[in-house]
Backbone as a chain_set.jsonl record, in Angstrom:
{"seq": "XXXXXXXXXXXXXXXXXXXXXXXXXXXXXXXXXXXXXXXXXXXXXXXXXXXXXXXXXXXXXXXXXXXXXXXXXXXXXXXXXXXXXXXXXXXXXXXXXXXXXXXXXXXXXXXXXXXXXXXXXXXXXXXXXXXXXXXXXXXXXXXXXXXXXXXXXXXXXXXXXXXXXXXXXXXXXXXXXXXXXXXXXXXXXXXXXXXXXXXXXXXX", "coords": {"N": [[23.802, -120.483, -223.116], [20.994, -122.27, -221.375], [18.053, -122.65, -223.212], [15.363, -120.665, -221.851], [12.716, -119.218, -222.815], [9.907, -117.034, -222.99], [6.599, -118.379, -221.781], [4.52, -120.326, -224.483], [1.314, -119.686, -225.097], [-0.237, -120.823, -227.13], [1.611, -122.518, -228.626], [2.027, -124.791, -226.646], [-0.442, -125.759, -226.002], [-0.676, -126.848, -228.754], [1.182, -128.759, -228.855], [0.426, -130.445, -226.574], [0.371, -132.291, -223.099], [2.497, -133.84, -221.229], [2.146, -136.578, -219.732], [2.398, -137.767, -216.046], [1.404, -140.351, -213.945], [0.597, -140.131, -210.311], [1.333, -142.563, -208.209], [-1.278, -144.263, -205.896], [-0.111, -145.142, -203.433], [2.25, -143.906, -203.59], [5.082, -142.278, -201.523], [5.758, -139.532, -200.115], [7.643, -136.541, -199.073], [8.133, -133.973, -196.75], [9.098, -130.869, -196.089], [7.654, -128.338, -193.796], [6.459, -124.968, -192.133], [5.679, -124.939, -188.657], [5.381, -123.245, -187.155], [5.756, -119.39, -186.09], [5.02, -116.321, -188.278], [3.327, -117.376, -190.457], [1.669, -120.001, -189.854], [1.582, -123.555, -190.673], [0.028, -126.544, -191.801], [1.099, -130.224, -191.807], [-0.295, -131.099, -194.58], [-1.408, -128.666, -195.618], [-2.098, -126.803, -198.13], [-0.985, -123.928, -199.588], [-2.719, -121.064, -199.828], [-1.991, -118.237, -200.687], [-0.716, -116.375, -202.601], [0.917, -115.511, -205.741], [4.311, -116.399, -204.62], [7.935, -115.304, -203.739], [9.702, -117.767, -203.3], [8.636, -119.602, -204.133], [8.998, -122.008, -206.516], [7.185, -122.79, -208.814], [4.54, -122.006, -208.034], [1.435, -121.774, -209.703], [-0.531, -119.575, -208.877], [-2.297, -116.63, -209.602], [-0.949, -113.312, -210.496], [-1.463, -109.974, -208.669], [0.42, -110.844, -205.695], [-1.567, -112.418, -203.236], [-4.358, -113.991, -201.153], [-6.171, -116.698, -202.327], [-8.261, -118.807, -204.509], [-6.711, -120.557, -205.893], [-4.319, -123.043, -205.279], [-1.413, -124.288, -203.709], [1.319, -126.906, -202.975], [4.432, -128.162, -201.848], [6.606, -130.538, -202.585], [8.709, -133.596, -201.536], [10.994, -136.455, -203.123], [12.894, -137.456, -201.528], [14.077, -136.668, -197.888], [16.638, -135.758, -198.28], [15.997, -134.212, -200.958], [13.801, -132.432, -199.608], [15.657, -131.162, -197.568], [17.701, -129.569, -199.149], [16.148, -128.046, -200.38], [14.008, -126.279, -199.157], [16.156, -125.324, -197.637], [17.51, -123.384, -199.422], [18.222, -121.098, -200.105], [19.511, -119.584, -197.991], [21.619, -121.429, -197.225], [21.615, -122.995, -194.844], [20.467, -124.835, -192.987], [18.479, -123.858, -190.166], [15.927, -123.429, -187.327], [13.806, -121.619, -186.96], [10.595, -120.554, -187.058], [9.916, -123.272, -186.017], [10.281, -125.8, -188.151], [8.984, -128.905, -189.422], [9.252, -132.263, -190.32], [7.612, -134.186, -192.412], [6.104, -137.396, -193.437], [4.229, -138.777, -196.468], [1.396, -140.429, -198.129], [-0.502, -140.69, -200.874], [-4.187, -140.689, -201.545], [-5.408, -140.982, -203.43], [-4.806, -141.822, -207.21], [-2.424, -139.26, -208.648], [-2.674, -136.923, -211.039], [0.07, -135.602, -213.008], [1.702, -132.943, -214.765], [5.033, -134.496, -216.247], [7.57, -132.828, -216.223], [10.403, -133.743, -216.679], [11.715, -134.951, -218.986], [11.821, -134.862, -222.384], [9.559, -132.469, -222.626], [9.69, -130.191, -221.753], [11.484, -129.303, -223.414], [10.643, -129.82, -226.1], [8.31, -128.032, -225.552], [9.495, -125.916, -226.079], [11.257, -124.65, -224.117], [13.62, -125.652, -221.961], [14.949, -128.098, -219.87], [15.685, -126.004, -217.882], [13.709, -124.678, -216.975], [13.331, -125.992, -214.67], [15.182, -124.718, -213.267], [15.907, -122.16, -213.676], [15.09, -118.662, -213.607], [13.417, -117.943, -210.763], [10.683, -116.472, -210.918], [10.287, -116.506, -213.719], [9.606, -119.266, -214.133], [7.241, -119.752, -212.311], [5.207, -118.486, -214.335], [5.344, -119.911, -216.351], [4.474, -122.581, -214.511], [1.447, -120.743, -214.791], [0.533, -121.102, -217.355], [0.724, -123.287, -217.407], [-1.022, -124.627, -216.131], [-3.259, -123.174, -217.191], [-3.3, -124.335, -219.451], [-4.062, -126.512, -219.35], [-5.321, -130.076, -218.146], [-4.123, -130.901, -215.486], [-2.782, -131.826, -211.85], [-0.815, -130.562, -211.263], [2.807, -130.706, -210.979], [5.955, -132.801, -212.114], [8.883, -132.813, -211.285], [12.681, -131.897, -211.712], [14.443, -131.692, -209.299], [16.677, -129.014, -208.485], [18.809, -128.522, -206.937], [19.512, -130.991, -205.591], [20.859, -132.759, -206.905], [19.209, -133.72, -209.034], [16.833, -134.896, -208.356], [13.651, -136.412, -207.678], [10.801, -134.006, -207.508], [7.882, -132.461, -206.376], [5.137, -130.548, -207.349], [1.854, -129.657, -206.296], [-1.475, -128.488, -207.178], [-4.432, -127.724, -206.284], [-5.949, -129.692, -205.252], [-6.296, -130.79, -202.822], [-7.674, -133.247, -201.383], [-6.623, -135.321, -202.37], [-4.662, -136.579, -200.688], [-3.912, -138.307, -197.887], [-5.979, -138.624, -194.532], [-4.047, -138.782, -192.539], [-0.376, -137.919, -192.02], [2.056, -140.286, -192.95], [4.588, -139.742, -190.752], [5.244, -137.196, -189.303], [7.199, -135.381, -187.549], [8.716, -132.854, -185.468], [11.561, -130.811, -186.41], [13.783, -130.025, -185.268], [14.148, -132.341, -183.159], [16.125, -134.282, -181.673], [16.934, -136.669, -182.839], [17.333, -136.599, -185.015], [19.743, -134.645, -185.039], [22.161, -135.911, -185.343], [21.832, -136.963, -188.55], [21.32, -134.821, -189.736], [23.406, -133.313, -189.981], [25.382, -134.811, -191.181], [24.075, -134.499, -193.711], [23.63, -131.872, -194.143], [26.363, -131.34, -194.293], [26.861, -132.586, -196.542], [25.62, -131.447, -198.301], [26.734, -128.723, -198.347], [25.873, -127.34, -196.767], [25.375, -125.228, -194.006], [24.406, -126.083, -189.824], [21.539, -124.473, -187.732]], "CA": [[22.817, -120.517, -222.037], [20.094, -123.377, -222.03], [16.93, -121.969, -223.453], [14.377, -120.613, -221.303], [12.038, -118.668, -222.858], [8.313, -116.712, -221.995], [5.984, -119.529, -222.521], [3.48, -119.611, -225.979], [0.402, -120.343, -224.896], [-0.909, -121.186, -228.28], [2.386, -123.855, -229.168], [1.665, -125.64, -225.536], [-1.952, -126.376, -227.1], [-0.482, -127.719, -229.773], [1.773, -130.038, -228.499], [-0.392, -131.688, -225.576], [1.004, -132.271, -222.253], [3.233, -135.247, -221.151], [1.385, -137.059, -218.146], [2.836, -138.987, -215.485], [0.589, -140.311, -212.771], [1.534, -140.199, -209.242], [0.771, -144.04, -207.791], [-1.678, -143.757, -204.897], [0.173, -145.842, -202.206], [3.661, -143.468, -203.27], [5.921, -141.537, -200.723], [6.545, -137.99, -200.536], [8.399, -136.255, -198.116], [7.857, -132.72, -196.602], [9.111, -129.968, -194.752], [6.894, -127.209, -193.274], [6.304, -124.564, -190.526], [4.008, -124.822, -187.637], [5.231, -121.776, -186.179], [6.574, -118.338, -186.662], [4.064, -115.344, -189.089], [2.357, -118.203, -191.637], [1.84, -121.227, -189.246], [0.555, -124.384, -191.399], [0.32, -128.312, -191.042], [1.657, -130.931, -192.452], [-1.377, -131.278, -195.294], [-1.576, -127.004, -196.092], [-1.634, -125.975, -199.954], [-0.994, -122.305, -199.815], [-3.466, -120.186, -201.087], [-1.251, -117.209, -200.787], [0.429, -116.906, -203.668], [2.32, -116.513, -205.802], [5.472, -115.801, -203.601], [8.942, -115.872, -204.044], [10.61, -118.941, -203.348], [7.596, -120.839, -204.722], [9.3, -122.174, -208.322], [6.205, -123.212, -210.083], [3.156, -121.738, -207.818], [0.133, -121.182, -210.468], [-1.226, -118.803, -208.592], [-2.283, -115.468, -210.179], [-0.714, -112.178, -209.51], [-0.428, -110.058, -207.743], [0.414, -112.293, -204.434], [-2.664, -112.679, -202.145], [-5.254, -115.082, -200.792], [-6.793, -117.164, -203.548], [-8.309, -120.119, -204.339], [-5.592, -121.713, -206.493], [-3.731, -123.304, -204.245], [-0.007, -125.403, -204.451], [1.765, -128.257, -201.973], [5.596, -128.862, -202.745], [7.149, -132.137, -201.385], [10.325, -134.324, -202.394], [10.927, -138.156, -203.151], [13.611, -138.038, -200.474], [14.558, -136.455, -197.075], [17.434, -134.589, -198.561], [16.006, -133.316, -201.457], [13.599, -131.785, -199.138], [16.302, -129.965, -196.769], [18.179, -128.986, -200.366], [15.32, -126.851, -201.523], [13.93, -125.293, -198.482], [17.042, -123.691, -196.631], [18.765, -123.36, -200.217], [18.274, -119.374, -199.955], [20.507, -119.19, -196.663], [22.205, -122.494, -197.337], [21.697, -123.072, -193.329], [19.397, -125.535, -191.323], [17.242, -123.694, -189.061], [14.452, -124.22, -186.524], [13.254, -120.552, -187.339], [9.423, -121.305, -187.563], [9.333, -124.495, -185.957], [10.12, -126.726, -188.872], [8.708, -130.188, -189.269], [9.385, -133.018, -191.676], [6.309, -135.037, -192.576], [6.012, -138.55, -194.672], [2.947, -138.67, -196.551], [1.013, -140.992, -198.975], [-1.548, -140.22, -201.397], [-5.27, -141.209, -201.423], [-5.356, -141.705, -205.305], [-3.32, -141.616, -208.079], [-2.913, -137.92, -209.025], [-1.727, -136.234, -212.853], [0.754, -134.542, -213.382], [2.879, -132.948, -216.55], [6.193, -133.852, -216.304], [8.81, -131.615, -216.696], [11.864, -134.367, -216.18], [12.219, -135.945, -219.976], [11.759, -133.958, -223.261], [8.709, -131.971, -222.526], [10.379, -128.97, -222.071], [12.247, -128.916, -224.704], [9.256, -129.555, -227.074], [8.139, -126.871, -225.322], [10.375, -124.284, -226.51], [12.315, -124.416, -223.267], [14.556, -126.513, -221.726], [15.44, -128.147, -218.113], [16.234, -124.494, -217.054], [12.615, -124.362, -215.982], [13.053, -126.102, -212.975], [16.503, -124.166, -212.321], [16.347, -121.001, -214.23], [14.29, -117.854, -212.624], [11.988, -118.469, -210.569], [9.575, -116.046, -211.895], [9.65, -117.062, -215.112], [8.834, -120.696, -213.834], [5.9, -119.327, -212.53], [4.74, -117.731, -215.636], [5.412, -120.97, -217.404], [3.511, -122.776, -214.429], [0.531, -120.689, -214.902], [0.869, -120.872, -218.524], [0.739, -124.889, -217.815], [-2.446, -124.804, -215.543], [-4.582, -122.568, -217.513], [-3.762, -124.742, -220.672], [-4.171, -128.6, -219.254], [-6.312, -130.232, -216.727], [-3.797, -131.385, -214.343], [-3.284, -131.609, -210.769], [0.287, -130.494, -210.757], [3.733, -130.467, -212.117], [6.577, -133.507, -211.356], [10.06, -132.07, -211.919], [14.015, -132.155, -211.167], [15.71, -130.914, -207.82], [18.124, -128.64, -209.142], [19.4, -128.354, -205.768], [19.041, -132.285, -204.78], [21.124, -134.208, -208.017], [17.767, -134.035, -210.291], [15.895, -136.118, -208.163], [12.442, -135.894, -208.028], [9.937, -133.005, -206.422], [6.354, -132.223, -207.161], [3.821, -129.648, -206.731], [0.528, -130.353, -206.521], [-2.54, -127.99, -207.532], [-5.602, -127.671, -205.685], [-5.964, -131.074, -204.799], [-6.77, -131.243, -201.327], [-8.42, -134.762, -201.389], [-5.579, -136.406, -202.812], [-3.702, -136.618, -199.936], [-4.779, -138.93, -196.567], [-6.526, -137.639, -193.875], [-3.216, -138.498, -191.682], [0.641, -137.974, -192.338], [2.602, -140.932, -192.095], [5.095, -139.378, -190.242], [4.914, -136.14, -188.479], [7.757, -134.766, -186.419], [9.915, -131.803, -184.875], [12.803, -131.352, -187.227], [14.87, -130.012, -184.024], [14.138, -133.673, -182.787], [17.323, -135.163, -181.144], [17.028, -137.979, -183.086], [17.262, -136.275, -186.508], [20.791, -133.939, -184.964], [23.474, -136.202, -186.311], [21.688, -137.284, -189.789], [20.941, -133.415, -190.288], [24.426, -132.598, -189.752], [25.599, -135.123, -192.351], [22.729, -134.29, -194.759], [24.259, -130.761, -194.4], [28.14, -131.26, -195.031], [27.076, -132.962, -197.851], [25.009, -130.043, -199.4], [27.712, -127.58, -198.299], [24.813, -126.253, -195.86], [25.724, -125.073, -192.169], [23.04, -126.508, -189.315], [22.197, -123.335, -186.684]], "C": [[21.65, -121.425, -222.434], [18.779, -122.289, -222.139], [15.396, -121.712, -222.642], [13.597, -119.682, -221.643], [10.434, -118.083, -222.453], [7.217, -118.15, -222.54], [4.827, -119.315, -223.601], [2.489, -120.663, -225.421], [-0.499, -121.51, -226.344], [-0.017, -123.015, -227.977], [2.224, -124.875, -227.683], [0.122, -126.414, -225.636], [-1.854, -127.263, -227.836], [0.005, -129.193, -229.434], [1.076, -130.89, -227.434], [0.958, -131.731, -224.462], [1.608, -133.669, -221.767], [2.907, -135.681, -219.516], [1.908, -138.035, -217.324], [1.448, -139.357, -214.192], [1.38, -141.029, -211.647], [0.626, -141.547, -208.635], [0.158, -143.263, -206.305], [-0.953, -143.914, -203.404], [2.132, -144.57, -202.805], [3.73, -142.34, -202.026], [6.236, -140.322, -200.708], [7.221, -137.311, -199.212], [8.02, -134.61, -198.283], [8.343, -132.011, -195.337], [8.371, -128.61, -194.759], [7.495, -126.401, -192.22], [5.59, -124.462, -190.25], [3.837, -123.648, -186.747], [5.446, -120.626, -186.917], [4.684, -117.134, -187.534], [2.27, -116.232, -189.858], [2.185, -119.309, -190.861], [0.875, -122.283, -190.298], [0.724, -125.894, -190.734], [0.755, -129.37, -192.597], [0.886, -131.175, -194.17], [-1.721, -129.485, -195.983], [-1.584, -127.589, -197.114], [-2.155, -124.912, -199.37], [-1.727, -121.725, -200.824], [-2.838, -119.091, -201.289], [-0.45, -117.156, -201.672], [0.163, -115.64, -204.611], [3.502, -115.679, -204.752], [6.725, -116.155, -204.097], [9.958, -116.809, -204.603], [9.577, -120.017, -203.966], [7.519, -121.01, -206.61], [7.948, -121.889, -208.952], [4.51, -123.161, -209.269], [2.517, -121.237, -209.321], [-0.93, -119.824, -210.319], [-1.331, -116.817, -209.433], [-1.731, -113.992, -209.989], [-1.41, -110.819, -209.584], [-0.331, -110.85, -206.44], [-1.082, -111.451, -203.395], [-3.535, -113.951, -201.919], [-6.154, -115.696, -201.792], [-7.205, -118.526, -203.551], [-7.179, -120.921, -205.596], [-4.646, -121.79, -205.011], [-2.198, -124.212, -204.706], [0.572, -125.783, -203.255], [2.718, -128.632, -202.604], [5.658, -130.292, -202.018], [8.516, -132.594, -202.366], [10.105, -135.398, -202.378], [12.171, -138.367, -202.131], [13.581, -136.397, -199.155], [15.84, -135.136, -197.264], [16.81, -134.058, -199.743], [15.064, -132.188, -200.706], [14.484, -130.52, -197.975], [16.774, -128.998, -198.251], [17.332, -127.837, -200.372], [14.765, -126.043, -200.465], [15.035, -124.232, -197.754], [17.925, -123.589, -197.976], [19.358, -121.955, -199.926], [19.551, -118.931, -198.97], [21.41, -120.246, -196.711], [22.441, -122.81, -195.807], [20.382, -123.688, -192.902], [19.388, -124.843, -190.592], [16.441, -124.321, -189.089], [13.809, -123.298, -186.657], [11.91, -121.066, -187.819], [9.201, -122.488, -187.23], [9.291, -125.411, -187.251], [9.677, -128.335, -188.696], [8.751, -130.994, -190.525], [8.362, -133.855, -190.852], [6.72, -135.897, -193.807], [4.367, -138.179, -195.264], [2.626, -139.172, -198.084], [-0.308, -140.222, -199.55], [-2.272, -141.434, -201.506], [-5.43, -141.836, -202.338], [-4.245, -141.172, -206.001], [-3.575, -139.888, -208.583], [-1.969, -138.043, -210.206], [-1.572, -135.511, -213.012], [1.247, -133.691, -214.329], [4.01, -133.233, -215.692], [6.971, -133.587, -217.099], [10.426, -132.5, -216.873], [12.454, -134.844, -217.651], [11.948, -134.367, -220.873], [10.685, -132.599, -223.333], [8.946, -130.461, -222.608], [11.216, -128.238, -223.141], [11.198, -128.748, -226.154], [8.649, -128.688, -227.057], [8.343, -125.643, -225.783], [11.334, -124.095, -225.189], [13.485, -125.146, -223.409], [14.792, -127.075, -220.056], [15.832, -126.914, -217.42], [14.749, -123.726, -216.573], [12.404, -124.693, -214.641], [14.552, -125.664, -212.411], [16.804, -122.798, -212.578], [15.531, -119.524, -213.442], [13.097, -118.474, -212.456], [10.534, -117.903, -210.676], [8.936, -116.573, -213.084], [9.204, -118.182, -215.068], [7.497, -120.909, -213.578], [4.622, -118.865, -213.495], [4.404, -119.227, -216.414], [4.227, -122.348, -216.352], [1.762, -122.03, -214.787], [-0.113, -120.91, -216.13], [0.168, -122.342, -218.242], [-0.705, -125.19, -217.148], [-3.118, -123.996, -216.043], [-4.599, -123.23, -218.775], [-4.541, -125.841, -220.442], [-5.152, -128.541, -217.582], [-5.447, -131.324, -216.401], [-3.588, -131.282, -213.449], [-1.51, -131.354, -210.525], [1.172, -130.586, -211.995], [5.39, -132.036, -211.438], [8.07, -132.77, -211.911], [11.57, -132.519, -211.041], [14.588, -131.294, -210.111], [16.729, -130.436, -208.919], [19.478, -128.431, -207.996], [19.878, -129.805, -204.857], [19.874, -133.537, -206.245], [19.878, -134.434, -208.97], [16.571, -134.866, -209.948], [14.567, -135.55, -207.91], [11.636, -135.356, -206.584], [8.763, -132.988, -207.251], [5.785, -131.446, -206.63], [2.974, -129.707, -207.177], [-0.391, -129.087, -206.117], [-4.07, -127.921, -207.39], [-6.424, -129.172, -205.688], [-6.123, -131.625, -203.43], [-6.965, -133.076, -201.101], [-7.755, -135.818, -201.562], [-4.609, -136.99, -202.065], [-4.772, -137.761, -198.431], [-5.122, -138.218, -195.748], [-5.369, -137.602, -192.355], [-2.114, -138.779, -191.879], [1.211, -139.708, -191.712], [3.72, -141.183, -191.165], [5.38, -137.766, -189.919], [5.967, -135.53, -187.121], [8.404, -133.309, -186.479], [10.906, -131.531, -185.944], [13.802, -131.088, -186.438], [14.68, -130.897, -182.877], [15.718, -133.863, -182.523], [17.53, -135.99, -182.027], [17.643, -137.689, -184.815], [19.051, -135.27, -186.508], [21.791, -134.708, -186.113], [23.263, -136.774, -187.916], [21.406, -136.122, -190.149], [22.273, -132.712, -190.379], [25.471, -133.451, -190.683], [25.127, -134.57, -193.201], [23.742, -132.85, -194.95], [25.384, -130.282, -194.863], [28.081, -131.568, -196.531], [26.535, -132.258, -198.857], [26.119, -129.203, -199.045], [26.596, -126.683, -197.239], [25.559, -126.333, -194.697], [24.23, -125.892, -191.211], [23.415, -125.48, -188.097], [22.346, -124.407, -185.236]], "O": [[21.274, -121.447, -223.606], [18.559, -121.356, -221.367], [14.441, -122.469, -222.817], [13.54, -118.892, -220.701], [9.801, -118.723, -221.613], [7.269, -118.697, -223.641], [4.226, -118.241, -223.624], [2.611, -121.881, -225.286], [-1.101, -122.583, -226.301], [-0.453, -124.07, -227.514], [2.409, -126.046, -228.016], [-0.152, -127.566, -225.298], [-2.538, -128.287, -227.865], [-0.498, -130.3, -229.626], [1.225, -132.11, -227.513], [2.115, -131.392, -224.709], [0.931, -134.65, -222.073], [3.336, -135.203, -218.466], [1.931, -139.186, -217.761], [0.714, -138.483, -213.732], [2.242, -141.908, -211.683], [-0.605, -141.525, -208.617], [0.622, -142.283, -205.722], [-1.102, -143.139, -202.459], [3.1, -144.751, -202.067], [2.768, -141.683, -201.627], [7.178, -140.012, -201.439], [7.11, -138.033, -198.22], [7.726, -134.032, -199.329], [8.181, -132.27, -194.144], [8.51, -127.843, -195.711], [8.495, -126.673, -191.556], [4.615, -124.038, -190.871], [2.94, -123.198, -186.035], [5.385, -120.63, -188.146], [3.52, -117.373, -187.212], [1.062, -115.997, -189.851], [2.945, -120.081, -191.445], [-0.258, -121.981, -190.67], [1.257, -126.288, -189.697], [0.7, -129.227, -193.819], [1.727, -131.461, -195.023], [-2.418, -129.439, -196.996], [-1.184, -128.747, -197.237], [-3.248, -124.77, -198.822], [-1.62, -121.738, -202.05], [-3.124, -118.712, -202.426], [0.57, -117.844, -201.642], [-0.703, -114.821, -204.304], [3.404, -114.541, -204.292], [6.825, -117.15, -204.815], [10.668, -116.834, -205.608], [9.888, -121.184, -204.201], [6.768, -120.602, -207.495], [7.695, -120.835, -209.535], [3.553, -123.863, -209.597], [3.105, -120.386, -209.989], [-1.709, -119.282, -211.102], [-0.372, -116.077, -209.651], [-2.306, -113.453, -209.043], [-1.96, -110.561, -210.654], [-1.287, -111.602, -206.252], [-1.336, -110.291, -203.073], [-3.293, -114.935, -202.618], [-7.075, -114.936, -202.093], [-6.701, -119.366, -202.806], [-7.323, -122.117, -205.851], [-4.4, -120.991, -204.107], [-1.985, -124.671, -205.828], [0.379, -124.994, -202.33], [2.584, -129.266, -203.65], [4.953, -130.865, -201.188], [9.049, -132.157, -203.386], [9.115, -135.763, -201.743], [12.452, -139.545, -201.912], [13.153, -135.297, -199.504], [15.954, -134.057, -196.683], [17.142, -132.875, -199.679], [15.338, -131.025, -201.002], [14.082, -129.397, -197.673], [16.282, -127.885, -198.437], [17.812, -126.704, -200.369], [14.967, -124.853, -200.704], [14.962, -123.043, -197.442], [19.133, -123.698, -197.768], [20.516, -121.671, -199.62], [20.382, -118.065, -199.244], [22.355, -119.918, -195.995], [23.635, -122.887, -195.515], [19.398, -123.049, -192.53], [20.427, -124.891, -189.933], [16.007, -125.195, -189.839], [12.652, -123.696, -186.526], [11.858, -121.851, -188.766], [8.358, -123.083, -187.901], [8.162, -125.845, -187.481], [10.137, -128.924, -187.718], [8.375, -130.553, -191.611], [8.18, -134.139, -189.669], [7.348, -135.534, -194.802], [3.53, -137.5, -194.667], [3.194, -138.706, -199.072], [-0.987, -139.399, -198.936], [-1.853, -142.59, -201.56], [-5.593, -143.056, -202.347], [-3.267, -140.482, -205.714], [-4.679, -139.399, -208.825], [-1.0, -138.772, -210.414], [-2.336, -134.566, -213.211], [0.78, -134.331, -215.271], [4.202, -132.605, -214.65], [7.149, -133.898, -218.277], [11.452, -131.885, -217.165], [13.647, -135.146, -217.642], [11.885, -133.229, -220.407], [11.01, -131.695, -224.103], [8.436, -129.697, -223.428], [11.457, -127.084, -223.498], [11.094, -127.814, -226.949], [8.223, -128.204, -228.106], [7.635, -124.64, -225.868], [12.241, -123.277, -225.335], [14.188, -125.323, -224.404], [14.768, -126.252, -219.141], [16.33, -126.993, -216.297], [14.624, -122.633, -216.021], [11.733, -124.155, -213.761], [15.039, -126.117, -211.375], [17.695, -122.2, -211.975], [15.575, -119.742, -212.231], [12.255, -119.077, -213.121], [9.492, -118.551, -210.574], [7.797, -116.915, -213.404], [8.325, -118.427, -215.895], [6.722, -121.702, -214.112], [3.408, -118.937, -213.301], [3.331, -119.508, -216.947], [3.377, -122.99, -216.969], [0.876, -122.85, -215.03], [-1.344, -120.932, -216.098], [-0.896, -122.578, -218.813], [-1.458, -125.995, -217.696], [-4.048, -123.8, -215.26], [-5.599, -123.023, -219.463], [-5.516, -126.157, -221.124], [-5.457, -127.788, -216.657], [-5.684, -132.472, -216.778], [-4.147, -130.212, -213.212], [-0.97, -131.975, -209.61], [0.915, -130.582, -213.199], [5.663, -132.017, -210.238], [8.115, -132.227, -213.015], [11.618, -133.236, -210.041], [15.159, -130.223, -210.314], [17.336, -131.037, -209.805], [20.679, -128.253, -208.201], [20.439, -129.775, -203.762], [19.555, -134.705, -206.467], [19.775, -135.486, -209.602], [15.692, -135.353, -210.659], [14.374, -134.335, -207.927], [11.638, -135.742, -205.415], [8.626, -133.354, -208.418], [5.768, -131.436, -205.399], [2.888, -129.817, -208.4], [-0.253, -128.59, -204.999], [-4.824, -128.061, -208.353], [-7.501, -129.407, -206.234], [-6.06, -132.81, -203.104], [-6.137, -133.842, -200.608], [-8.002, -136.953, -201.154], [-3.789, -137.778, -202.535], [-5.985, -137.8, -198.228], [-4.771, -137.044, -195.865], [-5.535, -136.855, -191.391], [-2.048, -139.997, -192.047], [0.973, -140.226, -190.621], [3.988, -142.307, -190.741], [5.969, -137.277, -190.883], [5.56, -135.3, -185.982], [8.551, -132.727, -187.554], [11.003, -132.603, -186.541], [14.832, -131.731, -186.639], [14.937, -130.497, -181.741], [16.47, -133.473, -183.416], [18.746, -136.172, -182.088], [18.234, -138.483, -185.547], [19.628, -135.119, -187.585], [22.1, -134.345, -187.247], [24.273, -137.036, -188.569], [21.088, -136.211, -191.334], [22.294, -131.567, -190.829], [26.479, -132.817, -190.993], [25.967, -133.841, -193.727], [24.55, -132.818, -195.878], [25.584, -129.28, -195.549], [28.785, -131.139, -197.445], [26.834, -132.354, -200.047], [26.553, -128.91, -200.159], [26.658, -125.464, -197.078], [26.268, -127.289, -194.383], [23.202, -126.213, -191.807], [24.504, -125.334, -187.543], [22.806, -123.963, -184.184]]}, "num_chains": 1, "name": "protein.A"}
């Protein structure tokens, strides 16, 4: 089994954190909901936290309203369907989903998690695939040691490609998506219904 152990706050001290910075003019990709219990917008970080399905929220527990805050996203289109309907492995519109493009203001810094870092760590790549509790643990572990604005890491659900969550950072983001639609758009049916065969997902 690859090694995922509780994280040592001390030996994460020691070693220093491995920084990538996110270019200001890059791409991220996002899906949300605008409807349904939690309605948000394209631009949210959830203060509610930590929750569930949220790998590597920072947030403190137990789950409630807080000011740490966290904003996932993907470097593509599919790794974003991948990771939100992985749970049900099924495209829904449940909640009004919407995929949003969206550039950043400045360059933001991250740790990443994608090269040896983890392993130096004491872990291993089974942080961004192994429980997602313990990911949490190991994010908060990573934001109460380092002053960065996030974490960049591997889709375990998406071929390894790259996702990020970003850490009370509001500012870092523009003040308008550069794309903003429906995801039960017409236009999006027959590339959502590829996208889906090829994860093994259903679309409702």
């Amino acid at each position: 089994m690859p090694k995922f152990p509780e994280p040592d706050i001390s030996w994460l001290a020691e070693i220093g954190p491995t920084l990538h910075a996110l270019e200001g003019d890059s791409l991220w990709w996002r899906i949300y909901y605008a409807g349904g219990s939690h309605p948000s917008a394209w631009n949210t970080f959830r203060n509610y936290g930590p929750v569930a399905t949220g790998r590597f929220d920072h947030h403190l527990p137990p789950s409630a309203m807080q000011a740490r805050r966290s904003f996932y996203a993907g470097s593509s289109i599919g790794v974003c369907v991948a990771e939100v309907f992985q749970d049900r492995r099924r495209v829904h519109f449940d909640g009004e989903p919407r995929l949003a493009a969206l550039t950043l203001a400045r360059p933001v810094e991250v740790l990443d998690l994608r090269g040896l870092w983890p392993t130096r760590a004491g872990a291993s790549q089974a942080v961004s695939s192994g429980s997602r509790s313990r990911s949490r643990r190991w994010a908060r572990a990573i934001a109460n040691t380092f002053h960065v604005e996030g974490l960049i890491y591997r889709s375990s659900m998406h071929s390894g490609d790259d996702a990020v969550v970003l850490w009370d950072c509001p500012d870092a983001l523009t003040e308008s998506a550069a794309f903003d639609e429906p995801l039960r758009d017409a236009r999006f049916a027959a590339p959502l219904r590829r996208l889906a065969t090829t994860l093994g997902y259903s679309v409702a």
